[in-house]
KOLNURO-939874 format. One line per field, with one value per residue (C-alpha): residue number from 1; x, y, z. Coordinates in Angstrom, 1 decimal, padded with zeros to 4 digits. Layout:
resi: (NUM | ...)
u: (X | ...)
v: (Y | ...)
w: (Z | ...)
//
This chain:
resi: (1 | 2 | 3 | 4 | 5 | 6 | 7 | 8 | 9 | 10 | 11 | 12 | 13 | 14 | 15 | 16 | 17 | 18 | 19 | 20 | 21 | 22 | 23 | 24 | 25 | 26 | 27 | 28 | 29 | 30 | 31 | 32 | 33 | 34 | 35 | 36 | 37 | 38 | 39 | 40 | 41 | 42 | 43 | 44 | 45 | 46 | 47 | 48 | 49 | 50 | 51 | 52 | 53 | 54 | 55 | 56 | 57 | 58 | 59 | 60 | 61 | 62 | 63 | 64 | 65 | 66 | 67 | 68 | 69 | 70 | 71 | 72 | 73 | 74 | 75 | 76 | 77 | 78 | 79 | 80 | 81 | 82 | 83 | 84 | 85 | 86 | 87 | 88 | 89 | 90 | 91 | 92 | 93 | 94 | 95 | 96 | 97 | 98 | 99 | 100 | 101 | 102 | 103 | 104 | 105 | 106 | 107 | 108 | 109 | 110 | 111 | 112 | 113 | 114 | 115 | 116 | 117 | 118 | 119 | 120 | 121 | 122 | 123 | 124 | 125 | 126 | 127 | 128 | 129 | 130 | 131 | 132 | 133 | 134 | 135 | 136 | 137 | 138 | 139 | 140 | 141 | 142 | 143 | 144 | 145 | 146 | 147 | 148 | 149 | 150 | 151 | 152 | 153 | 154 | 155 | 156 | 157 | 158 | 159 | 160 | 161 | 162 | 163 | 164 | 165 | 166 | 167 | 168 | 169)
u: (000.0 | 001.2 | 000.1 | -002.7 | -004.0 | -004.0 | -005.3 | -007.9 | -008.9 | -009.0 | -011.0 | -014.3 | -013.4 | -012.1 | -015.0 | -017.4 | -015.8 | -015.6 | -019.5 | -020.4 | -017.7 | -019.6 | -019.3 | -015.6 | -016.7 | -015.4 | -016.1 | -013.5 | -014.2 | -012.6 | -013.8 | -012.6 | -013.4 | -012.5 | -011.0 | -011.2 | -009.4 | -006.4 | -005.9 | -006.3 | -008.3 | -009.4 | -009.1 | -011.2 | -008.4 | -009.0 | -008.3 | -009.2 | -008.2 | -005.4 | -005.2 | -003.8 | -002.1 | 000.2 | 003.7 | 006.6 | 007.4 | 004.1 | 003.7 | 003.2 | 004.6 | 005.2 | 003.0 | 000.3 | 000.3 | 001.1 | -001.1 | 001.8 | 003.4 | -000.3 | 000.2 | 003.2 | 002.0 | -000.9 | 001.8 | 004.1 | 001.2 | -000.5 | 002.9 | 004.1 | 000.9 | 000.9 | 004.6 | 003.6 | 000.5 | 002.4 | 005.6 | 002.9 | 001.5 | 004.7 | 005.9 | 009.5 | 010.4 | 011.1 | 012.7 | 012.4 | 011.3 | 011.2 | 009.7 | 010.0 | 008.5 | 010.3 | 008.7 | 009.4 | 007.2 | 007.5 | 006.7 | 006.6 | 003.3 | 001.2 | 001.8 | 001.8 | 004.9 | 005.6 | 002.1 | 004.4 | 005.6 | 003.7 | 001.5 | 001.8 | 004.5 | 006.2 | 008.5 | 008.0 | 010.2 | 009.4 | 011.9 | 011.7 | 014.5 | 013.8 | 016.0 | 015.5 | 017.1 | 015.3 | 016.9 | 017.7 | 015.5 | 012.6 | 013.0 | 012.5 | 009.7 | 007.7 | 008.4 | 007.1 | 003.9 | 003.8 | 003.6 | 001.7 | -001.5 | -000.8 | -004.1 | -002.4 | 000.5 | -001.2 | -003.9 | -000.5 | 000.5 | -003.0 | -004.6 | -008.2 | -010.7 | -011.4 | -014.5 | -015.0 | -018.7 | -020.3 | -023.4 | -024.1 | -025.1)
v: (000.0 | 003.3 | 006.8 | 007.5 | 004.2 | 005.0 | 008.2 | 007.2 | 004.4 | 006.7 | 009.6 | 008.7 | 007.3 | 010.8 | 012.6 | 010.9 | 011.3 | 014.8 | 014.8 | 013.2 | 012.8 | 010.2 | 007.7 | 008.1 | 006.6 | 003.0 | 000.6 | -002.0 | -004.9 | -008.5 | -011.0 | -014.1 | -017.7 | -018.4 | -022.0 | -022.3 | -025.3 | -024.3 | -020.7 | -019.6 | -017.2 | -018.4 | -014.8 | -014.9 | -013.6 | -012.4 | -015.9 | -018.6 | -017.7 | -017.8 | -018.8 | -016.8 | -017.5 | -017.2 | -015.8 | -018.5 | -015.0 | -015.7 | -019.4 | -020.5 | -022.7 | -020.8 | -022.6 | -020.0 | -016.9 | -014.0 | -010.9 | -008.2 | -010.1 | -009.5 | -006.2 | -005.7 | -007.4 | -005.1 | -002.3 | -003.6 | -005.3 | -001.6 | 000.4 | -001.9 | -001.1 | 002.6 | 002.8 | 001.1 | 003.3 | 006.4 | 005.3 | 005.0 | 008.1 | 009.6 | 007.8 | 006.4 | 003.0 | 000.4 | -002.5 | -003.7 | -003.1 | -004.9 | -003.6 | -004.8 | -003.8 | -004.6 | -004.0 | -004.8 | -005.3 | -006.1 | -009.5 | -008.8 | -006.0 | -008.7 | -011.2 | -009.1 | -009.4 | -005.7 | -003.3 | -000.3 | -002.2 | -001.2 | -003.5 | -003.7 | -002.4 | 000.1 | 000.9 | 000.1 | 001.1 | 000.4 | 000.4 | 000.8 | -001.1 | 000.4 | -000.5 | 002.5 | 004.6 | 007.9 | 010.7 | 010.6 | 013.2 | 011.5 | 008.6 | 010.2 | 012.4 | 008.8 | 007.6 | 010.7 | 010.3 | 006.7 | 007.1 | 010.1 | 007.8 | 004.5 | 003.4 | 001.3 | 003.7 | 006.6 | 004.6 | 003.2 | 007.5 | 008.6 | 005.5 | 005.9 | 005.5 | 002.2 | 000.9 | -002.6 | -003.5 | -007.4 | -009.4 | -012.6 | -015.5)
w: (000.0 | -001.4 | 000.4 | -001.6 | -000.9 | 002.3 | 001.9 | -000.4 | 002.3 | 005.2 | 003.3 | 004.3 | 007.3 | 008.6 | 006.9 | 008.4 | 012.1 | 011.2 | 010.2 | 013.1 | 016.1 | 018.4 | 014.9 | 016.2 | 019.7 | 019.0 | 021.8 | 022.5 | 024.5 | 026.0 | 027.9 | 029.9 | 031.4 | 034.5 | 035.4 | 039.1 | 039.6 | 037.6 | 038.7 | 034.8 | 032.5 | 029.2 | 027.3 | 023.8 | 021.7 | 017.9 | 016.7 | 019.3 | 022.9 | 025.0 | 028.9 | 031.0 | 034.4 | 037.3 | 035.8 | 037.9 | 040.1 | 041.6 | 041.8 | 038.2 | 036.2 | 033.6 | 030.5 | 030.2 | 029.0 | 031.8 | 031.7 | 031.7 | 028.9 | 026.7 | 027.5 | 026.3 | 023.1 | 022.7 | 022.9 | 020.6 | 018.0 | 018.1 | 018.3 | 014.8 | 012.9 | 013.9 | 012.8 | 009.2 | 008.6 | 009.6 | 007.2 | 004.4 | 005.2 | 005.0 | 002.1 | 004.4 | 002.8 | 005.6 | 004.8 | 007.7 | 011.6 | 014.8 | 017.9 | 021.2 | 024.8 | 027.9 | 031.2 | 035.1 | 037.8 | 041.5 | 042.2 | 046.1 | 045.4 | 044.0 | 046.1 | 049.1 | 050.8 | 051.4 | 051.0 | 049.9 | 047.2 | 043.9 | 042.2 | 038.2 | 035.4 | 036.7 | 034.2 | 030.3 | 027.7 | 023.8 | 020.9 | 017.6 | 015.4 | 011.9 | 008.3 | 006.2 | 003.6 | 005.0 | 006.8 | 010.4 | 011.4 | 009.1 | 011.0 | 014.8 | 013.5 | 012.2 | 015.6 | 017.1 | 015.0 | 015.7 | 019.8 | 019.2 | 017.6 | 019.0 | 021.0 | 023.2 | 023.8 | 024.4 | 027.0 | 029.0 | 029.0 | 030.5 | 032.1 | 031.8 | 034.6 | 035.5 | 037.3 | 039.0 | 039.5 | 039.9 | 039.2 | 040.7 | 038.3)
//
């Protein structure tokens, strides 16, 4: 896909946001199964699911999937297509790109060993490894674009408000 691919994809899209801002309003949603017995989460995924459980720092064993580490793949999955749609937009050949997320978290917060210690990633950092012939200062302003309208990124930069509720079934 060229630029005015792009371009000629996105048109109505934007006009139609423009027209009428709460079409913009897209509502995102996930959803889980609980297995009881084996401390897990079955988490519908966009092609099949994936089970979620105790990372080893907290008892696991290490075969399922561990919730920070999704997150960090949301970042990176939604940081790598910002990055392409961007380059396209700005007509930057890539030849190539990898992007990696690296995060730490106290183990001793969630499992309650010291109350002052925080609970979730504390510290994220993501990278961009991009092969291209553009400019130097091409290259930073695409990354600038690219954290600047990447969902995921931008969510992690002002957390929204979060709300816990619960329905007995």
């Amino acid at each position: 896909m060229n630029a005015d691919d792009l371009r000629a994809l996105q048109a109505p899209l934007k006009q139609t946001y423009r027209q009428d801002p709460a079409a913009a309003r897209i509502p995102a949603r996930a959803e889980g199964r609980l297995d009881v017995d084996g401390l897990a989460c079955a988490v519908k995924v966009w092609k099949g699911e994936t089970t979620a459980g105790l990372h080893p720092a907290g008892g696991g064993s290490g075969e399922l999937a561990c919730s920070a580490d999704m997150l960090l793949e949301a970042l990176v999955g939604c940081a790598g297509v910002t990055l392409a749609a961007v380059a396209t937009a700005m007509s930057i050949p890539i030849t190539g790109a990898k992007i990696v997320a690296e995060g730490v978290w106290d183990a001793r917060g969630t499992l309650g060993v010291d109350r002052a210690a925080p609970v979730g990633l504390t510290e994220i950092a993501l990278r961009f490894e991009i092969a291209s012939d553009a400019p130097a200062e091409k290259i930073a302003k695409l990354v600038d674009l690219a954290e600047r309208y990447c969902v995921i990124a931008q969510t992690l930069q002002a957390p929204p408000k979060l709300t816990f509720s619960h329905v007995a079934v």
